[in-house]
C-alpha positions in Angstrom: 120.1 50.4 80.4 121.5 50.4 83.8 119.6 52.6 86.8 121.8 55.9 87.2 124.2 55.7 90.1 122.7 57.3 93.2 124.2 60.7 94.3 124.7 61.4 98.2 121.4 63.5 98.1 119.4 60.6 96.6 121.1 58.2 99.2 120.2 60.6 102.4 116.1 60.9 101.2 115.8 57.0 101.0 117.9 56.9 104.8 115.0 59.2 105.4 112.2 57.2 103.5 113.0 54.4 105.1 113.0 55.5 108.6 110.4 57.8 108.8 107.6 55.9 109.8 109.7 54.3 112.6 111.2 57.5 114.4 111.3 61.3 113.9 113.2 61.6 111.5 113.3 65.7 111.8 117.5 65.5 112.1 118.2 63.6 108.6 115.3 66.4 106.8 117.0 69.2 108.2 120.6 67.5 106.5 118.5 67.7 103.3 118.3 71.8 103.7 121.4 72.3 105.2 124.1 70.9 102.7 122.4 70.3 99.6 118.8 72.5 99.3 120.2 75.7 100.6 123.5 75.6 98.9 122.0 75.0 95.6 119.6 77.2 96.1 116.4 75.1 96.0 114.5 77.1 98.3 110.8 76.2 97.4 112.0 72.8 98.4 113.7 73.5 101.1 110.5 75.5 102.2 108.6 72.4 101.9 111.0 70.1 103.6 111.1 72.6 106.6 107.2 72.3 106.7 107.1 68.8 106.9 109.5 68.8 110.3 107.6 67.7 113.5 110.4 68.3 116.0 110.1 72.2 116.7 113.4 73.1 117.5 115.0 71.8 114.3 112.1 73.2 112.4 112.8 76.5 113.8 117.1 75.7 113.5 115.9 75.2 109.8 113.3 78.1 109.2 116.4 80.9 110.4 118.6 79.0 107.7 116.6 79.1 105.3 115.7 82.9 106.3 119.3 84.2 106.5 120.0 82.3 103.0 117.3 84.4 101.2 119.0 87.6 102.9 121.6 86.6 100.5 120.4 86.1 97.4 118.4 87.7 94.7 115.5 85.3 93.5 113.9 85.8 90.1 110.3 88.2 89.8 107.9 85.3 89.4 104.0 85.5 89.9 102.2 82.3 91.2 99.7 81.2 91.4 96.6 81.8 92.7 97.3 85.6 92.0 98.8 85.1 88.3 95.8 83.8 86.1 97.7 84.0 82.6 100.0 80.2 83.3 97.4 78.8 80.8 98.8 80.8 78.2 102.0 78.6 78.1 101.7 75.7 75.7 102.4 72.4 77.0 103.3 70.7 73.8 106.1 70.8 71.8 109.7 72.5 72.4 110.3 74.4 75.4 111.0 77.7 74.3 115.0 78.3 75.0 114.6 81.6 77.3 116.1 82.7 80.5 112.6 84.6 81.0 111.9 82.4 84.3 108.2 83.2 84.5 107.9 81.4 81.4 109.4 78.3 82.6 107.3 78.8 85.7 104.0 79.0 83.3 105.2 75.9 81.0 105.3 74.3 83.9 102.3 74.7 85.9 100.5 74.4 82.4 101.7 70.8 81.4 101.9 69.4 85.4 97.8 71.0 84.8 97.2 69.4 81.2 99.1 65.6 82.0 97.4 65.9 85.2 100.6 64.9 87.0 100.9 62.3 89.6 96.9 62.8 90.2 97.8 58.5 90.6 99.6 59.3 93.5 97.0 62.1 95.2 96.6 60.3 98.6 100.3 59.9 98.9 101.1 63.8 97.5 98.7 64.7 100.6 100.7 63.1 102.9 104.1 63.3 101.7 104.3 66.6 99.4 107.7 67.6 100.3 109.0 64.3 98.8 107.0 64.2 95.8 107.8 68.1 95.2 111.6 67.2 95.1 111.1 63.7 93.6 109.4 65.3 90.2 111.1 68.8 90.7 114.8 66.8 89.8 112.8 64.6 87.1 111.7 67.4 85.2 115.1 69.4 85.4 116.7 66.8 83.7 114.8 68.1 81.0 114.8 71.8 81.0 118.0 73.0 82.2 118.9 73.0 78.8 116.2 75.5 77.7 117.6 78.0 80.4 114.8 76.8 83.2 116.3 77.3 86.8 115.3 74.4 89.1 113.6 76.4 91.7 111.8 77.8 89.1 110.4 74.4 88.5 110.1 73.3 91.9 107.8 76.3 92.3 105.6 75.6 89.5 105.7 71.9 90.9 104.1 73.2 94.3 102.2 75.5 93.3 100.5 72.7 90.8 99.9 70.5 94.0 99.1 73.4 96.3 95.9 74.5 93.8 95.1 72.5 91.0 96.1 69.0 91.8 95.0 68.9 95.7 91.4 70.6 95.1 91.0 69.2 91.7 91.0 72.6 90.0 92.2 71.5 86.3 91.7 74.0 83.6 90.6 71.9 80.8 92.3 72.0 77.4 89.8 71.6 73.8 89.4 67.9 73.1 92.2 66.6 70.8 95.1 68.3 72.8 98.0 66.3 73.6 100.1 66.3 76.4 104.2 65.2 75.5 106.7 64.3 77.8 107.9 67.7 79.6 110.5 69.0 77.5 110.5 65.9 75.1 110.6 67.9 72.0 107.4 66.1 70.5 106.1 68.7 68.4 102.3 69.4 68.5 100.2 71.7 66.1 97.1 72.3 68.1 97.5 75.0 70.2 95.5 74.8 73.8 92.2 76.8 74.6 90.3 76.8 77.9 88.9 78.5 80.8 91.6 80.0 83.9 91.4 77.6 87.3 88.3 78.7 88.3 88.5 78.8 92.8 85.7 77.2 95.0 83.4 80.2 95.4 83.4 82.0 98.9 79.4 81.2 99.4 81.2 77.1 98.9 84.0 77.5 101.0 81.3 79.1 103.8 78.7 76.5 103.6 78.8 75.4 106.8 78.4 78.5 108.0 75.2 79.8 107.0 74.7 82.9 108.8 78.2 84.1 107.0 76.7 83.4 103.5 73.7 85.5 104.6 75.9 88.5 106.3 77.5 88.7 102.6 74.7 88.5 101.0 73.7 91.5 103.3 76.4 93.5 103.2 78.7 92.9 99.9 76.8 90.4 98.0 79.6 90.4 95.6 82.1 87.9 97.5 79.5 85.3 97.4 80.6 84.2 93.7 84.6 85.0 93.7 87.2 82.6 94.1 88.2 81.8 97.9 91.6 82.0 98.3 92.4 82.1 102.4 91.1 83.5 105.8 92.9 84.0 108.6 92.4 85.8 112.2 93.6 89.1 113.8 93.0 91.6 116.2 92.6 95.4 115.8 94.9 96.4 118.1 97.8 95.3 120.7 94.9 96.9 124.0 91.7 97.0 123.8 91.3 95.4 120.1 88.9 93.7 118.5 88.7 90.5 116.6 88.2 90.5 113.0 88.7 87.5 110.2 90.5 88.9 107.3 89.1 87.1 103.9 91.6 87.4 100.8 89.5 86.4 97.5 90.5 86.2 93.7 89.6 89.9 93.3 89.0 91.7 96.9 90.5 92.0 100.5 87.8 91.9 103.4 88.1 92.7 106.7 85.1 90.9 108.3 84.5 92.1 112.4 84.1 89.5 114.6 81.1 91.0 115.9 78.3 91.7 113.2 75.2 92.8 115.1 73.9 94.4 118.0 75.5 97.0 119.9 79.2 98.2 118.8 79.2 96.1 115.9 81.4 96.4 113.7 81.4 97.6 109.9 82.5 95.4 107.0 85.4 96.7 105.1 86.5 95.6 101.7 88.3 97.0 99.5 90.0 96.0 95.9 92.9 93.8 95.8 94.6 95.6 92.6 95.0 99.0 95.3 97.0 96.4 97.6 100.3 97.7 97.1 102.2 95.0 99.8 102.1 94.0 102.9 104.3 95.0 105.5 104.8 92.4 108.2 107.2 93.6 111.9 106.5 92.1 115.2 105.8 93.4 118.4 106.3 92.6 121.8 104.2 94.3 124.2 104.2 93.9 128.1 101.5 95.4 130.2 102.0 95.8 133.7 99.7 95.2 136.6 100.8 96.6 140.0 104.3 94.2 140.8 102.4 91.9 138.2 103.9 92.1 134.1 102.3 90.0 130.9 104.1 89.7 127.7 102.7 89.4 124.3 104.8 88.3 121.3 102.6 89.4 117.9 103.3 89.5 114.2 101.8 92.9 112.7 100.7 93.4 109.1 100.3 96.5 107.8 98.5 96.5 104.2 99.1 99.3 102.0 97.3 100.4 99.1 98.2 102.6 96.4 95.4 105.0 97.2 97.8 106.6 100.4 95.4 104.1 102.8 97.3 101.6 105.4 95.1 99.1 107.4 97.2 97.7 110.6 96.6 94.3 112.2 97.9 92.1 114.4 98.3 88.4 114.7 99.0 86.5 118.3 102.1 84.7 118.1 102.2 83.8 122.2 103.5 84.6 125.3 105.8 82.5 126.2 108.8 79.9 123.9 106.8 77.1 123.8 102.8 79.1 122.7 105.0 80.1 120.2 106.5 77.5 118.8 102.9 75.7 118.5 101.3 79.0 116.6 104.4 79.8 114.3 103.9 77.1 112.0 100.1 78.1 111.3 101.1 81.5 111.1 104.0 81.0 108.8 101.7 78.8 106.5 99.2 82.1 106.3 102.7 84.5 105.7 103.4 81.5 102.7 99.8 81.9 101.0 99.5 86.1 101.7 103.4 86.0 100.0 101.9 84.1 97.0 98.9 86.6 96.3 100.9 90.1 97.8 104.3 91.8 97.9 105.6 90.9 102.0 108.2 93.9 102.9 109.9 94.3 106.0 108.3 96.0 108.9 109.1 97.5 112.0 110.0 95.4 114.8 109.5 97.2 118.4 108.7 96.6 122.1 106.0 98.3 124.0 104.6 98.7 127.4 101.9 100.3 128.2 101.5 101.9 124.9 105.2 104.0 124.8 107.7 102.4 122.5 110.7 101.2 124.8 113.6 99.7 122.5 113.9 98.2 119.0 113.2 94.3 119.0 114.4 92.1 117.2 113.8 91.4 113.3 111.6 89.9 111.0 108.7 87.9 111.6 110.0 87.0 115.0 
């Protein structure tokens, strides 16, 4: 049987395979988005060629395309993982159901990449070049399941979020011995119906142990957090003036707000609070300028407001820089926390404003800067 003939898409990625250990190749990735990705609205994949772009202007050319397309567009109500913990629940074998439900096809497919342990072969390579292999199996298995109503970013999300927190930290949920895994959307039909255990997440007291006076603070003050799944932590500040630090700690099942100074005097007090009364999170920016005498410094910030559905509102705010190029080195880090809080949280739009000296001045100008 003869190979199929290449499309224009498949030609561009191996001009970009082939090249891209020899120059930047940031120009032909950013091709990729622009007339193929975007306009067939493949926008986890687009996501995760835009991450993989070293050159910062083109990154950031391909991050407001990628934006203003999703302005645009009405994308299917899909929990991910690590926040939806009922994927397991999807058999792998078998039919595909024939549904346009897209959280199901999200589920089927997080559940077989989980039971076939997909690509786990190829783990050193996934590390290093996840935006290919994303794609690479994303158009594989679509082959296969466009015909049972499966949308292909549906997949391609299930296909990251597989690599992103099962395949990468070797968090398999294990099915009962004697379970098969068929070809995805082969149509091999199976009569033993998968049982196991959710993906269980490295425990916080784990993903703190090189940090031993932590573990012991928790074990002070919320003992609790020691055993529940670790999910991210990121850091903040209080306020624009006169703030103070503080680590934020999202886990399976609460939302800490950790101060960055934990004894002695004006120490700060631990706050954590549920994750279920997290009703989203609103994320603005702000711009603030504080003037000194004929001196002025401006402050570029993201802000995050997290509202609960007990009338509560905690406000932080995260240092973007204060000039183009501090910027452009702490937006990729701070879009990749936006990425994982957007996977766990509803993300709204916030305000967007200018201050100086405290007094609101003008409207700025949009969403996440």
């Amino acid at each position: 049987m003869e190979d199929e003939e290449q499309t224009p898409e498949d030609i561009l990625i191996d001009q970009y395979v082939d090249l891209k250990d020899k120059q930047d190749s940031s120009d032909l990735m950013l091709e990729l988005i622009t007339k193929y990705l975007i306009p067939e609205g493949r926008f986890e994949e687009a996501r995760s060629w835009r991450d993989a772009i070293t050159n910062q202007e083109i990154k950031h050319e391909a991050a407001e395309l990628l934006r203003n397309a999703l302005k645009n567009v009405k994308l299917s109500s899909i929990s991910r993982l690590p926040q939806n913990k009922d994927w397991y629940l999807a058999s792998p074998a078998g039919h595909p159901e024939k549904t346009d439900d897209q959280q199901y096809h999200y589920d089927r497919t997080v559940s077989y990449s989980n039971a076939s342990k997909a690509i786990i072969q190829y783990l050193d390579d996934v590390k290093i070049c996840r935006n290919e292999w994303i794609t690479f199996v994303t158009k594989g298995a679509y082959k296969s399941l466009k015909e049972y109503g499966a949308e292909i970013d549906t997949i391609a999300m299930g296909i990251s979020d597989y690599i992103e927190f099962i395949l990468i930290p070797d968090q398999f949920y294990f099915f009962t011995e004697g379970d098969s895994t068929p070809t995805i959307g082969s149509g091999i039909e199976e009569t033993t119906s998968p049982e196991a255990q959710p993906v269980k997440l490295n425990p916080v007291r784990n993903a703190y142990g090189n940090q031993p006076e932590m573990v012991d603070y928790f074990q002070t003050h919320f003992p609790q957090l020691l055993d529940d799944g670790f999910v991210q932590n990121f850091f903040v500040s209080t306020a624009v003036v006169g703030g103070k630090d503080e680590e934020i700690l999202v886990t399976q099942n609460y939302l800490a707000f950790i101060p960055g100074k934990k004894s002695g005097w004006g120490a700060g007090d631990l706050n954590v609070i549920d994750r279920s009364t997290v009703d989203h999170i609103s994320v603005g920016s702000e711009v603030h300028t504080e003037y000194q005498g004929l001196i002025s410094k401006t402050q570029s910030f993201w802000t995050l407001t997290f509202a609960t559905n007990q009338y509560t509102q905690f406000t932080r705010w995260m240092y973007l820089g204060k000039n183009e190029s501090e910027m452009n080195v702490n937006r990729p880090k701070l879009g990749k926390t936006l990425d994982v809080l957007s996977g766990n949280f509803e993300l709204v739009q916030g305000d967007s404003f200018q201050t100086s000296g405290g007094y609101t001045t003008s409207v700025g100008f949009g969403f996440w800067v």
